[in-house]
matplotlib code that plots the C-alpha trace (Angstrom):
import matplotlib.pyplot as plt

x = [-44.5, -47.1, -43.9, -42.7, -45.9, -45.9, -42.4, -42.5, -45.3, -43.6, -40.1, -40.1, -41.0, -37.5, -35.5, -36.3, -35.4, -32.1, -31.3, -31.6, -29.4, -27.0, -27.0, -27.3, -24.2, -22.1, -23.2, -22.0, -18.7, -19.0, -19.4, -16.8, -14.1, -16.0, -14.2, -10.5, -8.7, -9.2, -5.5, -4.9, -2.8, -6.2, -8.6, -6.9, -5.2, -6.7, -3.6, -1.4, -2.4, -4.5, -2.5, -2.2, -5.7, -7.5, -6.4, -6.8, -10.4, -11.0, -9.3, -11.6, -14.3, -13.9, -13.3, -16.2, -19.1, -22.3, -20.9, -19.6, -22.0, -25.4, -23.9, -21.4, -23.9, -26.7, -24.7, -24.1, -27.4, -28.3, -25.0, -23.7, -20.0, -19.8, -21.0, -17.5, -15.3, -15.9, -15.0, -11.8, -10.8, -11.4, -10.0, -6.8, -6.5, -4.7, -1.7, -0.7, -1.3, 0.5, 3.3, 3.9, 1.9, 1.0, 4.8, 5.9, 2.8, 3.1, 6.6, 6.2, 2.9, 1.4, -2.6, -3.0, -2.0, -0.8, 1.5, 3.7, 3.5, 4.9, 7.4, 9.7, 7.6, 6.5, 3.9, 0.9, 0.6, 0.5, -1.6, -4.1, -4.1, -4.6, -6.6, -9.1, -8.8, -9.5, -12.6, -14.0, -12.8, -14.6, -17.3, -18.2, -18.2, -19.8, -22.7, -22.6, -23.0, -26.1, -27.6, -27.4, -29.0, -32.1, -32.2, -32.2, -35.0, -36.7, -37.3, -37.3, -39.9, -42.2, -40.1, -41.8, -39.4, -40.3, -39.0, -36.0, -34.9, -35.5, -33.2, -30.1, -30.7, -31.0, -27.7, -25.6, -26.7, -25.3, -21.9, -21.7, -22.0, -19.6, -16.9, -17.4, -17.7, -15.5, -13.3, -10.7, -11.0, -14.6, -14.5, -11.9, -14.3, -17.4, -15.5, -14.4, -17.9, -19.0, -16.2, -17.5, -21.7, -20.8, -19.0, -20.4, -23.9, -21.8, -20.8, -24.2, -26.0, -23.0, -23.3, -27.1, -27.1, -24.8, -26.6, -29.6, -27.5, -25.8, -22.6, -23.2, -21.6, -22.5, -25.9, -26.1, -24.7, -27.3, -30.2, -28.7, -28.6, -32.4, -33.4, -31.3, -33.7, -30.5, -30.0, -26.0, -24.8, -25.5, -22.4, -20.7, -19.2, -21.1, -24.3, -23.0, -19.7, -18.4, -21.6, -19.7, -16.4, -17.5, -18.5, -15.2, -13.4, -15.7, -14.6, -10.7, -11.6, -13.5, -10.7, -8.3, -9.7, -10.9, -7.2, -5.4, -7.8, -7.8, -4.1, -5.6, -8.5, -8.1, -10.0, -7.8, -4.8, -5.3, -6.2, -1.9, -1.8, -3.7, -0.7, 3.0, 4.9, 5.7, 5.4, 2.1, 1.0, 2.1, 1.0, -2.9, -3.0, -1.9, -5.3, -7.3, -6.5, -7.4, -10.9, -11.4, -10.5, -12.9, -15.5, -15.6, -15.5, -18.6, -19.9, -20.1, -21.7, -24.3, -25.0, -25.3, -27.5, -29.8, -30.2, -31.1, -33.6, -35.0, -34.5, -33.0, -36.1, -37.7, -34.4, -35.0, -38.3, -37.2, -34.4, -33.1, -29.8, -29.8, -28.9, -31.6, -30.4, -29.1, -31.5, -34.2, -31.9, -32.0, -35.5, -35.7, -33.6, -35.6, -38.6, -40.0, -42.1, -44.8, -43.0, -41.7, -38.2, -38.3, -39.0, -36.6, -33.8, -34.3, -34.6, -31.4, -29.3, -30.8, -29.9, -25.9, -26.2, -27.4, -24.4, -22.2, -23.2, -22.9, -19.4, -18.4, -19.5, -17.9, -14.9, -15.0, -16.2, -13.5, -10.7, -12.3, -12.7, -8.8, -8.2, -10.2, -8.8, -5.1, -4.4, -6.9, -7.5, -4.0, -2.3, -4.8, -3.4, -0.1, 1.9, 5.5, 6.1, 7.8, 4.3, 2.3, 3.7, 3.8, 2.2, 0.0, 2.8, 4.3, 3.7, 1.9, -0.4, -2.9, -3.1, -3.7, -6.9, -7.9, -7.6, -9.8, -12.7, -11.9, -12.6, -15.7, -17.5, -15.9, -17.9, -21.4, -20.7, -19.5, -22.4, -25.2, -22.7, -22.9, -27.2, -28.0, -25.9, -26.6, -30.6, -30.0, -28.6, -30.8, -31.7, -28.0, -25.8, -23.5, -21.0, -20.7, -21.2, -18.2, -15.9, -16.3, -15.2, -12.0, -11.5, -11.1, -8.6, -6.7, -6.2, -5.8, -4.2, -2.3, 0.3, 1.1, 1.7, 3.6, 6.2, 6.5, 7.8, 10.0, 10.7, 14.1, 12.9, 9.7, 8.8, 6.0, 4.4, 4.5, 2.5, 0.1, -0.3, -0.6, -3.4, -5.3, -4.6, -6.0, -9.4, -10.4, -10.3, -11.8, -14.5, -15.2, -15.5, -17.8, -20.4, -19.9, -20.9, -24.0, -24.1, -24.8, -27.4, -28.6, -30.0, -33.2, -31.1, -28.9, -29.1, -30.6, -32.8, -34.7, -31.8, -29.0, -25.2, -23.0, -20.3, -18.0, -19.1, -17.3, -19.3, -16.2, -13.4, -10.4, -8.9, -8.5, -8.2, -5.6, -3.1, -3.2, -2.7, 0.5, 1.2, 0.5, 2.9, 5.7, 5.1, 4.7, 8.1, 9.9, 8.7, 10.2, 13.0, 14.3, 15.9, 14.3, 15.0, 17.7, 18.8, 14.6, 14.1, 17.1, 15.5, 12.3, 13.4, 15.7, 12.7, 10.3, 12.5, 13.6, 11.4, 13.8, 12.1, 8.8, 6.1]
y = [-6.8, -9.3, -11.7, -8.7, -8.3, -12.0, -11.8, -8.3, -9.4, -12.6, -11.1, -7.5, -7.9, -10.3, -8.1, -5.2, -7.3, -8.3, -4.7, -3.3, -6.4, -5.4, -2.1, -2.0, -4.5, -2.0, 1.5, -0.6, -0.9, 2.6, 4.0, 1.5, 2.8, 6.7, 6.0, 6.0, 9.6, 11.2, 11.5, 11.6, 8.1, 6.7, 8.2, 7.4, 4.7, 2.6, 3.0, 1.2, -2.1, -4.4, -7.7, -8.9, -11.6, -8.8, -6.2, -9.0, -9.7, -5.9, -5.6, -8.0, -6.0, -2.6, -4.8, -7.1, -4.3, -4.6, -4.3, -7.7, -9.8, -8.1, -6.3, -8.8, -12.3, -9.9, -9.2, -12.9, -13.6, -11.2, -11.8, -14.8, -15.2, -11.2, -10.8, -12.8, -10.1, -8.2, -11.2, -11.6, -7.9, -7.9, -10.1, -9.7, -6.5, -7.5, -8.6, -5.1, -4.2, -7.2, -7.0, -3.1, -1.0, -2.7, -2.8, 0.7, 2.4, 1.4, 2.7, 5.7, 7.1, 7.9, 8.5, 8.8, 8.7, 12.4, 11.3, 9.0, 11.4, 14.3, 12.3, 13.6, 16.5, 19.9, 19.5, 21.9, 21.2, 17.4, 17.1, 19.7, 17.8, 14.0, 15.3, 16.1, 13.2, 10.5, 13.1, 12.3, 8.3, 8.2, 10.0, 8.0, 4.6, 5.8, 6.5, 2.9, 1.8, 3.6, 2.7, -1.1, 0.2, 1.9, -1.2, -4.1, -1.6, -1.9, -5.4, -6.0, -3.4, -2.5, -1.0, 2.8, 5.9, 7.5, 4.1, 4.1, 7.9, 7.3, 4.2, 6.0, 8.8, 6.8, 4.5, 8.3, 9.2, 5.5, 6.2, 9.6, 8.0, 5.3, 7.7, 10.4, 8.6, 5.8, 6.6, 3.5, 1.4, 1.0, 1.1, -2.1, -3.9, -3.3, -4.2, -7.8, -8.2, -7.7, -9.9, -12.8, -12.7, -11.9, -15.2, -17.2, -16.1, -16.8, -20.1, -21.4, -20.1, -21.8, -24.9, -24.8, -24.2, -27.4, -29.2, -28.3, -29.3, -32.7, -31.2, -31.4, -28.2, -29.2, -29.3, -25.8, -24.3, -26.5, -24.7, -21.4, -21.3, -22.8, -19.9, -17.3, -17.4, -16.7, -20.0, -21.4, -17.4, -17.2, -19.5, -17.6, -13.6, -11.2, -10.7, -7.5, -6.9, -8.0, -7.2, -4.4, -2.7, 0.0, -2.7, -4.5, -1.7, -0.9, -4.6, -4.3, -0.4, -2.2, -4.6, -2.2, -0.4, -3.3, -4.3, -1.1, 0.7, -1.6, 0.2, 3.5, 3.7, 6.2, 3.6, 0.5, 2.0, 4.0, 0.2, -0.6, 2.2, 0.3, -2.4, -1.6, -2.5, -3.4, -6.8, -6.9, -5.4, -8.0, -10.3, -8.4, -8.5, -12.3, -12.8, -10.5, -12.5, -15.6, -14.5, -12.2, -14.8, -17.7, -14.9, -13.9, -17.7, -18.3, -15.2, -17.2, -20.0, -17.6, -15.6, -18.1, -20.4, -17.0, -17.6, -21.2, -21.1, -18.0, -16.8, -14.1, -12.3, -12.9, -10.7, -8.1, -7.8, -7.2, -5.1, -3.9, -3.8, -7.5, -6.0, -8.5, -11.5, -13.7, -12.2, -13.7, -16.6, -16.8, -17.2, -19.7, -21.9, -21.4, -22.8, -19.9, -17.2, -17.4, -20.3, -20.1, -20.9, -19.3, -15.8, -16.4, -17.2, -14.0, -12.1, -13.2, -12.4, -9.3, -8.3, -10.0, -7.8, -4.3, -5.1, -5.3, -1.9, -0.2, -1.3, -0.3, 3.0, 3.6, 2.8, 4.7, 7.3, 7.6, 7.8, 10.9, 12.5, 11.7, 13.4, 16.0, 17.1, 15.5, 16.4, 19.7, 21.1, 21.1, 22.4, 25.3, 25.7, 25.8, 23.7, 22.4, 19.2, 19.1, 20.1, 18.2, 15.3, 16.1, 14.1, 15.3, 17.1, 18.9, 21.6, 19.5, 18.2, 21.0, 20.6, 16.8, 17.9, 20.0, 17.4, 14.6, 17.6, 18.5, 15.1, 14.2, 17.4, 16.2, 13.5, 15.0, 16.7, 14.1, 11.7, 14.5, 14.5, 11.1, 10.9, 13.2, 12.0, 8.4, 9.2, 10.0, 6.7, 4.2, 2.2, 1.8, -1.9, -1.0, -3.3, -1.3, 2.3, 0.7, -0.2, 3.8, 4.7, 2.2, 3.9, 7.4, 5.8, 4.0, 7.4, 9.7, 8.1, 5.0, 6.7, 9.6, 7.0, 4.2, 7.6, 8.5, 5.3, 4.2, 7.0, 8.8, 11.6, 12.2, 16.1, 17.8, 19.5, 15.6, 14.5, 17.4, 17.0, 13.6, 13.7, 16.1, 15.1, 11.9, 13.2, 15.5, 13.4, 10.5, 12.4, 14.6, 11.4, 9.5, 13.4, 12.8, 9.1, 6.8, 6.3, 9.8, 10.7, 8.9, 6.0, 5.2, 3.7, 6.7, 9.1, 11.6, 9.3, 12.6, 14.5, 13.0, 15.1, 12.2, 12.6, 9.5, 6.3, 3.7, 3.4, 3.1, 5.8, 3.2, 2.8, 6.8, 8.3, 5.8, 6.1, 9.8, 10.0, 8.1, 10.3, 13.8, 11.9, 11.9, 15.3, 17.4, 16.1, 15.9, 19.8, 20.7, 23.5, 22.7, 18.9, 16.2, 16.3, 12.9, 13.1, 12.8, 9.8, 8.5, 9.0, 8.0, 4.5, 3.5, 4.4, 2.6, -0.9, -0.9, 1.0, 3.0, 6.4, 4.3, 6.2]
z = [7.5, 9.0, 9.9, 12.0, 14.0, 14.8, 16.4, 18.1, 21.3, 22.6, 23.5, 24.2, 27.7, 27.7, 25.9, 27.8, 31.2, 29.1, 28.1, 31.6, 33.2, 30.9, 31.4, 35.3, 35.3, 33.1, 35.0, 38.4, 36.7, 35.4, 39.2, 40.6, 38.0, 38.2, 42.3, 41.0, 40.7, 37.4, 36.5, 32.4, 32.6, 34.3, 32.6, 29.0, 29.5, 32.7, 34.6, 32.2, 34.4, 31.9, 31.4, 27.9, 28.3, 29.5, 26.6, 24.2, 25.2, 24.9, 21.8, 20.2, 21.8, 20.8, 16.6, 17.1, 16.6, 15.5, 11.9, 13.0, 14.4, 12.6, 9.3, 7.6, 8.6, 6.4, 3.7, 3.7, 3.8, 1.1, -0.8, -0.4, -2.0, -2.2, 1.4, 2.3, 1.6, 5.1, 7.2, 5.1, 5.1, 8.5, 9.6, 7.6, 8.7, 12.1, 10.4, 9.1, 13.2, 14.4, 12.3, 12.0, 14.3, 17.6, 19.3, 17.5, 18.9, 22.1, 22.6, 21.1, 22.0, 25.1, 24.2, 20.9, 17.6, 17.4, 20.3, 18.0, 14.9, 17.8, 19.0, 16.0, 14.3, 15.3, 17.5, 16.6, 13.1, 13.6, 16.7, 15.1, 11.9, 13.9, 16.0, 13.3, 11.1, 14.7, 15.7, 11.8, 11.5, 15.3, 14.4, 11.0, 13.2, 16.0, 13.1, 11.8, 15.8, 15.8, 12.7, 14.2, 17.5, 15.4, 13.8, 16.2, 18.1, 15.5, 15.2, 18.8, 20.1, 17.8, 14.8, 14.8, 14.0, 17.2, 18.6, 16.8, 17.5, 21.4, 21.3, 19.0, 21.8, 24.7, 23.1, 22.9, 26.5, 28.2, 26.1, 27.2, 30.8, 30.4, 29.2, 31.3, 34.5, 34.1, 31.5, 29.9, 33.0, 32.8, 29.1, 28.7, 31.4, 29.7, 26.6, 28.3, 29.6, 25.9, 24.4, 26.5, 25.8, 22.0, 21.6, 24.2, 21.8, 18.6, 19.1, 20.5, 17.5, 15.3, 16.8, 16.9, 13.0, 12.4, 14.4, 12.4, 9.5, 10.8, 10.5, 7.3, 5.5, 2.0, 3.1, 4.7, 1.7, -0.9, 1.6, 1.2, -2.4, -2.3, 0.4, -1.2, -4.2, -6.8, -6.9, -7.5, -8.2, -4.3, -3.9, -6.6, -7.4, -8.7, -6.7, -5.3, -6.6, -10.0, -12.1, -13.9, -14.0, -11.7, -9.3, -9.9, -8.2, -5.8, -4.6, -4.8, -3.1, -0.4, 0.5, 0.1, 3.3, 5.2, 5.3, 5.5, 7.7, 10.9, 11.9, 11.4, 13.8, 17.1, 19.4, 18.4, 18.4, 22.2, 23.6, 23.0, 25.7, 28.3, 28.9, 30.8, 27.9, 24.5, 24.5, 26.3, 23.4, 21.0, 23.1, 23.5, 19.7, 19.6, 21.9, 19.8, 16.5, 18.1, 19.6, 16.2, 13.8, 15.7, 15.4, 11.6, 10.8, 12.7, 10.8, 7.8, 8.9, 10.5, 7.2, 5.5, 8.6, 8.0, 4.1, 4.6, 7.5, 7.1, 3.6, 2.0, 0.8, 4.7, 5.9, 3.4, 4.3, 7.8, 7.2, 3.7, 4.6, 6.5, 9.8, 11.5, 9.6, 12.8, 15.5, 12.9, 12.7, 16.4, 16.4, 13.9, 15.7, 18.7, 16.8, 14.8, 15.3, 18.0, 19.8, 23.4, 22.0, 19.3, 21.4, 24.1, 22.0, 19.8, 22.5, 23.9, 21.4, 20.4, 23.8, 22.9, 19.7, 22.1, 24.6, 22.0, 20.0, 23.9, 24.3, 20.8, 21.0, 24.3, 23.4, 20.0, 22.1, 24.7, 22.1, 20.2, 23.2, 23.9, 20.6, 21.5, 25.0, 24.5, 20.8, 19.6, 23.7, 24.7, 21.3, 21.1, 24.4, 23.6, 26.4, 26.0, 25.6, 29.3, 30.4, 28.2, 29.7, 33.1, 35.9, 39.1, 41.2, 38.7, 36.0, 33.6, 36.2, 36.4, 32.4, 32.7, 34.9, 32.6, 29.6, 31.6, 32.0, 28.2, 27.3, 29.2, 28.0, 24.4, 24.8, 24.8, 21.4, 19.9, 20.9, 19.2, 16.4, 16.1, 17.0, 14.3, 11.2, 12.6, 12.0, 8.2, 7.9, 9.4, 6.2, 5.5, 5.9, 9.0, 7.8, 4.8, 6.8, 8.6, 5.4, 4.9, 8.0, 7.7, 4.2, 5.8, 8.4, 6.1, 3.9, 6.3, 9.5, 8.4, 5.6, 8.5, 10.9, 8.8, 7.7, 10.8, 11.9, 9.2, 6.9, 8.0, 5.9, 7.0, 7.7, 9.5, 6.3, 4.7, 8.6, 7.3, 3.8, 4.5, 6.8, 4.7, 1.9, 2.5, 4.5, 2.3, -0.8, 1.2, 2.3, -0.9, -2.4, -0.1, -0.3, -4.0, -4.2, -5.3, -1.3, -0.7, -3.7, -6.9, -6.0, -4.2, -1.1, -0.9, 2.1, 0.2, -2.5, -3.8, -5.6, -7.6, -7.7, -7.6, -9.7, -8.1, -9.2, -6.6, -3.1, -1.0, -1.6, -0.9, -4.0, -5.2, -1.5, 0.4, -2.8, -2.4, 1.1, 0.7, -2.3, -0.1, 2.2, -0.1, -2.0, 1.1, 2.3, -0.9, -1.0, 2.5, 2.0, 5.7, 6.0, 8.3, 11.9, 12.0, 15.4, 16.0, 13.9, 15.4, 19.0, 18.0, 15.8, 19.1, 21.3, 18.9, 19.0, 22.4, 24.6, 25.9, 27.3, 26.5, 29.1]

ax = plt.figure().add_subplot(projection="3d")
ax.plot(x, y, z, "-o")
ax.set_aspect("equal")
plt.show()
């Protein structure tokens, strides 16, 4: 840990001035949206207002998470080949919500995912059942945000636990701010402001790394093998995944979420909600894959920048999960430890990597809280729809205020939710605690929601089962895995019950989510509402009676 020492004393004193631009900046935006009145359309969606360049930039900012920038460019650095995976599956991912969810959504729902699932089912059951499943996907991120915080504290100041509990705190208390105060509005800013640092930082340190190279890719990858220590298997499967059967599932499991789970998650799916119509949405997610794709490939050529210049062993020795790869990259770059450079440039993109996890979790935070207050809140008690969707002026309006103070008190339990169960997890990859998290949302939100839109059929106890019956499983599975106990880099290293041997639940849970699906409607005695679907397929295509 001497290499840590060295690096800690030249920048803090500049990453702290970073941190606290950053975060003065983003609580002025917070108290200049915090002005606005605190109707449900504002506080939810922002108004409805945000053109498509705007939403796309805050698309990509609520997907480009620290599980981006710090977790994926460490597994590459640790992993080489294997570590490639995430950027795919990523990446990928935003066809499924370009071609099948982003338009639909939009139309059909007005907050949340519950909204388009209500749209032709019995409300209660559903919104009780979504709302549950977004509070758990939400909560499971918000954990792997953290997790990067704790880490990138720890390299940056000092590294202590005491150090690393403050910052997980003090990173719950700004998100509880954000959302409370500002709610979408400031969020989607914050998110833009994010959006830009994160790949204005990106493509400096990619362009700084093939410089340092010539341009020469050949020759970055020969120095990554040599840096790597596993010599020409770095370039090659099998460091990670593909070393046994077991592990050969755990891959195809792991892709199966990445890819699936994107169309599932509460806080992408609330940003369609942000835009006036349908085809802004489209058009937001046409930005977002242009910014997000740009992105993951320079992720690549950072991972593996960080194998060849600072060494796979050096990054394990900082962090055992390679969440530090690229700020130690960073450094590098600038000239190494101890050099003015060297501290300056880690500095500044530690700071990148901090803005980023703040955004992230703001956003993940504002649409659990949505879930909470719109979905759980408001079914417990027990509007009609007429109400529900009522405006300021008539009967649903005093409801509406009642949602927006639901929501911001939402927040504060869900951010010591998140704090505590984020501390337990501190020595974990975030880009893998992530893949979890897009596990759970690809069983238990995406088979509800892709029914719901294009099965005729559909009932509300196959919306149920389907929910549950892919959350449960999902999260059974992940309690019963070698990530949970077994294993000396489990959560709970000291005791060993895991009866599941896969790390990532995709490949068992997602399959029986869509299964639950199927059964639970298959097993309704009363027929599926047709004149709904009907209503709701016309409403989904058009936009007709779109709010």
């Amino acid at each position: 840990m001497a290499y840590l020492a060295d690096t800690t004393g030249d920048h803090q004193g500049l990453a702290i001035v970073l941190f606290t631009v950053f975060v003065s900046v983003t609580l002025a935006i917070t108290a200049w949206a915090g002005r606005r009145r605190s109707s449900s359309v504002e506080f939810f969606a922002g108004g409805r207002l945000f053109t498509p360049v705007e939403n796309g930039f805050a698309i990509a900012g609520d997907y480009m998470s620290a599980a981006s920038f710090l977790g994926i460019s460490g597994l590459i650095a640790l992993f080489g080949y294997d570590g490639l995976l995430y950027s795919v599956g990523f990446f990928v991912a935003w066809l499924v919500v370009l071609m099948l969810v982003a338009e639909l959504v939009r139309n059909v729902g007005r907050y949340t995912l519950a909204d388009v699932l209500s749209a032709r089912l019995r409300h209660r059951p559903v919104r009780i059942a979504a709302g549950t499943a977004s509070v758990t996907v939400s909560i499971l991120y918000l954990v792997a945000q953290m997790v990067g915080a704790g880490s990138l504290v720890g390299l940056l100041l000092g590294g202590t636990g005491t150090a690393r509990t403050w910052t997980v705190i003090g990173v719950g208390a700004l998100m509880v701010t954000y959302v409370s105060f500002g709610g979408m509005r400031a969020t989607t800013w914050i998110q833009i402001v994010k959006t830009v640092l994160l790949m204005g930082g990106t493509v400096a340190l990619t362009v700084m790394v093939l410089v340092k190279f010539h341009g020469n890719v050949n020759g970055l990858l020969r120095s990554a093998v040599t840096g790597s220590g596993q010599g020409d298997a770095f370039l090659a499967p099998g460091l990670k995944y593909g070393v046994s059967g077991t592990s050969r599932l755990d891959f195809i499991s792991l892709g199966l979420a990445l890819v699936l789970g994107t169309a599932g998650l509460p806080h992408i799916l609330s940003r369609f909600y942000t835009v006036p119509t349908a085809r802004s949405a489209r058009r937001s997610v046409v930005w977002a894959i242009g910014l997000i794709g740009a992105f993951y490939l320079m992720t690549i050529v950072l991972g593996f920048g960080a194998a060849a210049m600072v060494g796979s062993d050096t990054v394990r020795t900082s962090n055992e999960a390679g969440n530090t790869a690229v700020p130690l990259l960073a450094e590098a770059l600038g000239g190494g430890s101890g050099t003015t450079g060297g501290a300056v440039l880690f500095a500044v993109v530690g700071s990148v990597a901090f803005a980023t996890i703040l955004a992230v979790v703001a956003g993940i935070t504002l649409a659990s809280s949505a879930s909470v207050a719109h979905d759980l809140y408001a079914t417990v008690r027990r509007v009609p729809r007429h109400a529900a969707r009522g405006d300021a002026g008539n009967p649903g309006g005093h409801m509406e205020e009642d949602e927006v103070r639901v929501a911001r008190f939402s927040a504060v339990g869900i951010g010591a939710v998140a704090i505590a169960l984020s501390l337990l997890a501190q020595d974990q990859n975030i880009a893998f605690l992530v893949g979890l998290a897009f596990a759970v949302a690809a069983s238990a939100n995406l088979p509800s929601l892709l029914y719901s839109l294009f099965w005729h059929r559909f009932t509300t106890k196959g919306a149920v089962w389907s929910i549950y019956g892919g959350l449960v499983p999902a999260l059974t599975l992940v309690v019963l895995s070698p990530v949970t106990s077994g294993r000396a880099d489990s959560l709970f290293p000291g005791v060993d019950f895991h009866l599941f041997p896969l790390e990532n639940p995709g490949l068992v849970s997602i399959p029986l989510g869509f299964f639950a699906g199927w059964l639970g409607t298959v097993l309704t005695k009363e027929p599926a509402d047709e004149a709904a679907f009907a209503e709701t397929e016309v409403r989904s295509l058009t936009g007709a009676g779109a709010v």
